[in-house]
Structures are given as structure tokens and as C-alpha cells.
The first five atom37 places (N, CA, C, CB, O) and aatype in JSON, in Angstrom:
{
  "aatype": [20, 20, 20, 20, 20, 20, 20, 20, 20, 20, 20, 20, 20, 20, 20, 20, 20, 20, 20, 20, 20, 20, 20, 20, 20, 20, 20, 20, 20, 20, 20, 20, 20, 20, 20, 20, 20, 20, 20, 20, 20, 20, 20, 20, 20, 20, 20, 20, 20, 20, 20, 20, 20, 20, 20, 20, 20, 20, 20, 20, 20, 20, 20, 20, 20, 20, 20, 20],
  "atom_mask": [
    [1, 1, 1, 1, 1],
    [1, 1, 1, 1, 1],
    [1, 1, 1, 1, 1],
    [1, 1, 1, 1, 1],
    [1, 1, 1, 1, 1],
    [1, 1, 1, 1, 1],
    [1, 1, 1, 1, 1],
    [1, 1, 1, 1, 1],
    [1, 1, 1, 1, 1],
    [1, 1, 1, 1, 1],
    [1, 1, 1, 1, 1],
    [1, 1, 1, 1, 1],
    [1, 1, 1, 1, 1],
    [1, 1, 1, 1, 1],
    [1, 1, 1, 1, 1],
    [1, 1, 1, 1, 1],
    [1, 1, 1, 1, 1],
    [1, 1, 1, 1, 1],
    [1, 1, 1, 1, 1],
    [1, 1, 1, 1, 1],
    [1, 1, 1, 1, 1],
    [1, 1, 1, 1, 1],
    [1, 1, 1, 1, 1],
    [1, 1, 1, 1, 1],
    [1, 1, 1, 1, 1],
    [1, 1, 1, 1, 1],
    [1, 1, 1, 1, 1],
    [1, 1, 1, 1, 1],
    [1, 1, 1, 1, 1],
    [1, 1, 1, 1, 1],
    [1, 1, 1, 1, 1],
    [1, 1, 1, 1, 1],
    [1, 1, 1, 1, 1],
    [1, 1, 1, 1, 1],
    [1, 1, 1, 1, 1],
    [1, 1, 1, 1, 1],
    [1, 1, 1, 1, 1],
    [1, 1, 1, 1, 1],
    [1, 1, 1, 1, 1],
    [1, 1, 1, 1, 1],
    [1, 1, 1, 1, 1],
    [1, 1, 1, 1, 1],
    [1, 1, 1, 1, 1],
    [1, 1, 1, 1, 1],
    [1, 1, 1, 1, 1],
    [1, 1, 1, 1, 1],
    [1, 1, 1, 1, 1],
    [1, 1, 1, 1, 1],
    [1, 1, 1, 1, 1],
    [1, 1, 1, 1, 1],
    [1, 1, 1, 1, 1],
    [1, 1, 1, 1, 1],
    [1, 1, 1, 1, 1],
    [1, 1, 1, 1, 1],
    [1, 1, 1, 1, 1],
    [1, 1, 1, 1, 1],
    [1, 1, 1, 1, 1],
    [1, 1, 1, 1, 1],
    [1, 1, 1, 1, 1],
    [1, 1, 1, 1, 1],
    [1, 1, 1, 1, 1],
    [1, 1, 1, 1, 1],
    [1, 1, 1, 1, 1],
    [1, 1, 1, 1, 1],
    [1, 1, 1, 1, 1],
    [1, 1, 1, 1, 1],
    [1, 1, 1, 1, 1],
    [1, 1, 1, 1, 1]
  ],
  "atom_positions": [
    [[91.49, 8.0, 118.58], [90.65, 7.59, 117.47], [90.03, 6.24, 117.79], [91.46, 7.53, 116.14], [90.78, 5.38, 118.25]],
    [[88.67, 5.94, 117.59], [87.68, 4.83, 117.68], [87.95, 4.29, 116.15], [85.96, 5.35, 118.08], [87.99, 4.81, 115.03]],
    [[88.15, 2.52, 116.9], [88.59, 1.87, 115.75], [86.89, 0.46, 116.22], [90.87, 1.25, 115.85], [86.55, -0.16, 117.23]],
    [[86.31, 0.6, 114.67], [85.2, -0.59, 114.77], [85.52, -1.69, 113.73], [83.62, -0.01, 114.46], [86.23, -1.64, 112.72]],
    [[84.69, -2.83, 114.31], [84.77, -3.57, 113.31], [83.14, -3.18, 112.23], [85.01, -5.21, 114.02], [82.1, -2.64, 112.6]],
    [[83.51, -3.72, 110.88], [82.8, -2.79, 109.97], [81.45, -3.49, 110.61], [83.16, -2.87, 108.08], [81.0, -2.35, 110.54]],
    [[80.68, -4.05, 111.01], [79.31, -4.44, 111.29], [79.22, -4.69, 113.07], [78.95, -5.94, 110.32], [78.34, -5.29, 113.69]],
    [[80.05, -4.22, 113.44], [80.04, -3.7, 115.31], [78.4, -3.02, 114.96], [81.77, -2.0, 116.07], [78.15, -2.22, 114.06]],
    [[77.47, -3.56, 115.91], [76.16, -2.76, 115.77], [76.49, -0.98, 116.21], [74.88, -3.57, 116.96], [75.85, 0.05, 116.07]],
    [[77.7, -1.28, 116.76], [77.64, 0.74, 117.02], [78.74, 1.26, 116.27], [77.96, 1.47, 118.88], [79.17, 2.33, 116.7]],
    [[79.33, 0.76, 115.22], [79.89, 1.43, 114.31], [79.21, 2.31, 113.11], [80.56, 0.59, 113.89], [78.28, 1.89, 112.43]],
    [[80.0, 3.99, 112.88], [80.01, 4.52, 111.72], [78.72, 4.06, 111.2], [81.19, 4.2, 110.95], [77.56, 4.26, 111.55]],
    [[79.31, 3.32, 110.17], [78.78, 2.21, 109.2], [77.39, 1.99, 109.18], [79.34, 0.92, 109.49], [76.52, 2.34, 108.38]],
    [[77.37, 1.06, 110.66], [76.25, 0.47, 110.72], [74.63, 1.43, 111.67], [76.85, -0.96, 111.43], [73.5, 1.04, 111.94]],
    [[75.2, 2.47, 111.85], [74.42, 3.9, 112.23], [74.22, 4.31, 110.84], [75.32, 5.17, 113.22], [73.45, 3.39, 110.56]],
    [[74.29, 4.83, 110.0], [74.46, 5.72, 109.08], [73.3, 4.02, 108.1], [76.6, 6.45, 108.64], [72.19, 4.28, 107.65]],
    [[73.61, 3.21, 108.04], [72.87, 1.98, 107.49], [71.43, 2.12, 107.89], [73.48, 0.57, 108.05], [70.51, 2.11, 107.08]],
    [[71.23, 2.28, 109.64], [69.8, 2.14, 110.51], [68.89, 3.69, 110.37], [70.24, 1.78, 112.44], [67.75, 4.0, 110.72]],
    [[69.98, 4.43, 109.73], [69.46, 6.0, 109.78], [68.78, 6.08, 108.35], [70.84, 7.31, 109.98], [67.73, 6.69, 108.14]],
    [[69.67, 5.19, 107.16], [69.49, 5.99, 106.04], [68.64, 4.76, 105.3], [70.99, 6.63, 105.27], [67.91, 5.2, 104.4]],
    [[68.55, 3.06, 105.52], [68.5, 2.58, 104.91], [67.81, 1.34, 105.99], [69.58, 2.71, 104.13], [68.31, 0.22, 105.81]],
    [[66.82, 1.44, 106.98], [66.13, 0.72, 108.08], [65.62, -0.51, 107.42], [64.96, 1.58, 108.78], [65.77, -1.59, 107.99]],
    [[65.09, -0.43, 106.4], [64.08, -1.67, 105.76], [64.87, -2.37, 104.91], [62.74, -1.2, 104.88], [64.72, -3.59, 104.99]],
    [[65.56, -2.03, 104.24], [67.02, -2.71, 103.18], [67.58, -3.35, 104.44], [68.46, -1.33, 102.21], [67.51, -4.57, 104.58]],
    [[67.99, -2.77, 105.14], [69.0, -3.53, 106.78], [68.61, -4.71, 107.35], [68.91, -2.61, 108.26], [69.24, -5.74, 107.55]],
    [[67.08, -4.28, 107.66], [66.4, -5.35, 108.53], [66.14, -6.52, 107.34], [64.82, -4.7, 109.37], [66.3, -7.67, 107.76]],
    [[65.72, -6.4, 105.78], [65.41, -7.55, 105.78], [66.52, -8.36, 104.73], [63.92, -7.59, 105.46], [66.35, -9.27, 103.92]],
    [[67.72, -7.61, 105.12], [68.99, -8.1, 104.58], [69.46, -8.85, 105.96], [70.08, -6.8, 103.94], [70.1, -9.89, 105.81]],
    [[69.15, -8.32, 107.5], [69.75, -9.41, 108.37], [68.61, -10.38, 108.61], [70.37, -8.84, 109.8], [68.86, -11.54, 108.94]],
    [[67.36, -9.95, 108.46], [66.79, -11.35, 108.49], [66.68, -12.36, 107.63], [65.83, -11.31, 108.72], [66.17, -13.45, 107.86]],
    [[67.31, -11.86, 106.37], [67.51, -13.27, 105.11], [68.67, -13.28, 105.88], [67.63, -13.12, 103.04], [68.58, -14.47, 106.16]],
    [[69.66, -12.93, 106.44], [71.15, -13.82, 106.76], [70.35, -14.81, 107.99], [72.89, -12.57, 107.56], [70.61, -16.01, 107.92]],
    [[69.6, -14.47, 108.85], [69.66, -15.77, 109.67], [68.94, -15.91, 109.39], [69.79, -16.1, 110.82], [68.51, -14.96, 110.04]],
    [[67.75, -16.42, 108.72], [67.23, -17.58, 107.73], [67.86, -18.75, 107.17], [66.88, -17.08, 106.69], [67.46, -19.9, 107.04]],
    [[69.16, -18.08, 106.81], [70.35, -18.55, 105.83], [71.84, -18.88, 106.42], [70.58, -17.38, 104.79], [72.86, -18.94, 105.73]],
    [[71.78, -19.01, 107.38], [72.97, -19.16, 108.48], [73.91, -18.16, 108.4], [73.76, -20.43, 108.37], [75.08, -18.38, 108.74]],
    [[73.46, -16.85, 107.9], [74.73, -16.18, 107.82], [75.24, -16.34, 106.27], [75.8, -16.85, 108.92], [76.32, -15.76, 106.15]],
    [[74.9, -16.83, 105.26], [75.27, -17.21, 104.1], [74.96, -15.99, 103.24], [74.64, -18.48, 103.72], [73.8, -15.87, 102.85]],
    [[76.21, -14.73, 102.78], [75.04, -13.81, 101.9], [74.58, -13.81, 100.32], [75.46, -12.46, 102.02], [73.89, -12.99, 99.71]],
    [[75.42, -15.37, 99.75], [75.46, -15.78, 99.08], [73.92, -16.19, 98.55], [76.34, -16.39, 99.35], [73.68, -16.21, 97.34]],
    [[72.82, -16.53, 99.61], [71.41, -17.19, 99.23], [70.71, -15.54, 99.64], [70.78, -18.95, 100.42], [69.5, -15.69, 99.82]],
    [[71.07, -14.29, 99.79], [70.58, -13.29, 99.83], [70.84, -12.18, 98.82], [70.78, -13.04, 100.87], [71.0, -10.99, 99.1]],
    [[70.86, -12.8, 97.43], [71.64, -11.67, 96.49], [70.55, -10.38, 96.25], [72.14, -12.43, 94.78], [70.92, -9.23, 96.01]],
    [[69.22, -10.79, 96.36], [68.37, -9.76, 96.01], [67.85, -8.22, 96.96], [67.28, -10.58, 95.76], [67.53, -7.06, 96.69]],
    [[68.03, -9.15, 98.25], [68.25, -8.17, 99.63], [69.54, -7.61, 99.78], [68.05, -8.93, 101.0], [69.62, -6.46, 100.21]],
    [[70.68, -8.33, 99.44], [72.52, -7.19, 99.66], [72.6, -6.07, 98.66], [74.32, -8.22, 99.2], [73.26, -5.05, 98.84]],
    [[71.77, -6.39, 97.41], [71.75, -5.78, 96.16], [70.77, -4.53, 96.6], [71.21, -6.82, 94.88], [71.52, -3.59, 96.35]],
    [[69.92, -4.12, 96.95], [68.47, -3.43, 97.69], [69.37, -2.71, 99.1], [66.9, -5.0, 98.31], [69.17, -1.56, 99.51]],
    [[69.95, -3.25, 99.44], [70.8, -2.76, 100.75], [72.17, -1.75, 100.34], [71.45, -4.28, 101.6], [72.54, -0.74, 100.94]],
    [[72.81, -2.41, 99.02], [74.08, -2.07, 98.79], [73.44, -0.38, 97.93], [75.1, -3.51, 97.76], [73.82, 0.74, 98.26]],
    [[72.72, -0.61, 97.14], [71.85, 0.82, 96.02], [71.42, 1.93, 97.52], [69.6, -0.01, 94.78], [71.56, 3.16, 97.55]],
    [[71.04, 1.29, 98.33], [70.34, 2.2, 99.75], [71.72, 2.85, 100.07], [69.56, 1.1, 101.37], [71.9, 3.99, 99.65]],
    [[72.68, 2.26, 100.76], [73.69, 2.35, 100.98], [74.58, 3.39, 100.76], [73.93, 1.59, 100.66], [74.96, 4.25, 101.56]],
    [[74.93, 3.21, 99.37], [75.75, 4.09, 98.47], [74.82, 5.4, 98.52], [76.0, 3.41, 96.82], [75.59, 6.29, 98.15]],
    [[73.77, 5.91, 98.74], [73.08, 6.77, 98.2], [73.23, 8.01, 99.92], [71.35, 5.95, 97.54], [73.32, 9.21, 100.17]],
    [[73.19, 6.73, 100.64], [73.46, 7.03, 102.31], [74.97, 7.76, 102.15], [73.54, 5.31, 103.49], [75.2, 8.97, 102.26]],
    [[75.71, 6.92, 101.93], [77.42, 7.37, 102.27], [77.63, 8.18, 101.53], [78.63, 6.4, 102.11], [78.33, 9.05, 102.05]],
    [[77.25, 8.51, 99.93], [77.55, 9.68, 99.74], [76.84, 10.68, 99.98], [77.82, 9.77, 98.85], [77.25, 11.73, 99.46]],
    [[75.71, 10.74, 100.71], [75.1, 12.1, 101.18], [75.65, 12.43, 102.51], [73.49, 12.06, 101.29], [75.61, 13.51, 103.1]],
    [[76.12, 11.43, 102.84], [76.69, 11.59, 104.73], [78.59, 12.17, 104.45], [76.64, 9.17, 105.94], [79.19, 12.82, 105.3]],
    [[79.16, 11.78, 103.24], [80.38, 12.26, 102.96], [80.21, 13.39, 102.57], [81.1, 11.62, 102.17], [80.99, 14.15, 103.14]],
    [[79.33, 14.07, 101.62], [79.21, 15.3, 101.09], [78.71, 16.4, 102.0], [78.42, 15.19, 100.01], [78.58, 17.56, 101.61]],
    [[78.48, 16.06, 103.03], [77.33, 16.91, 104.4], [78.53, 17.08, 105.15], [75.78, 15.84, 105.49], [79.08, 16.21, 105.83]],
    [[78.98, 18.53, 104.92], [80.17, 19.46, 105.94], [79.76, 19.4, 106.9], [80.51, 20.93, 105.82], [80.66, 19.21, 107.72]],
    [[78.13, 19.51, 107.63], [77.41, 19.61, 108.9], [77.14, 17.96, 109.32], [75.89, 20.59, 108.67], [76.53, 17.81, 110.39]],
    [[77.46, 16.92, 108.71], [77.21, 15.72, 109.51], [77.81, 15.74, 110.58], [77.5, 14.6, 108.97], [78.85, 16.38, 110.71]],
    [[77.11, 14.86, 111.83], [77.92, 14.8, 112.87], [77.87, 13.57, 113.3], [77.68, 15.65, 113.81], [76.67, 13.33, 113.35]],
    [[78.54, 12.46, 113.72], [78.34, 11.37, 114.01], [78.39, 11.1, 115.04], [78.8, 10.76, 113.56], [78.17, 9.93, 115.38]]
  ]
}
């Protein structure tokens, strides 16, 4: 079994993020380095990322035919 860390660019996670949710991603990591990494000064982009997200993981959990 493959063990990632949750934001390893080739983890699970962060595939299923670039597949389902490209524009929420990109301009949620480019407010973090704007912001040193702070996601605290990015609430409006994690919020836009997190709604993308959820909508991703449960269509990718409910899909008997996903394959990762």
C-alpha cells in the first residue's frame, strides 16, 4: 500500500483536485505564495476550492469504475 502525504503533488488527493477542480487549485496555490503560505489571508479561494472539492470526492467515491 502507497502511503502520501495529503498535498505530495502525486497524491490521491491532489490528482483528483487537478482533474476535478484546476482553476479553484491554481488560484488557491497562487494566493498561498503571494501570502507565504498563510491560508489564513486566502479565505475566499480555500472556500471556492473546498465547495469544488467536496463535489470532486464525492463523485470519485461514488464511481465503482474510478480508477486511480
Amino acid at each position: 500500500m502507497n502511503s502520501f502525504p495529503r498535498e505530495d503533488g502525486a497524491s490521491p488527493r491532489m490528482a483528483i483536485l487537478k482533474e476535478y477542480c484546476p482553476n479553484q487549485l491554481s488560484k488557491f496555490k497562487k494566493c498561498l505564495e503571494e501570502n507565504g503560505g498563510d491560508e489564513n489571508k486566502c479565505p475566499k479561494e480555500k472556500k471556492r476550492l473546498n465547495k469544488c472539492s467536496a463535489k470532486a470526492f464525492r463523485k470519485v467515491n461514488n464511481d465503482l469504475n474510478y480508477v486511480f
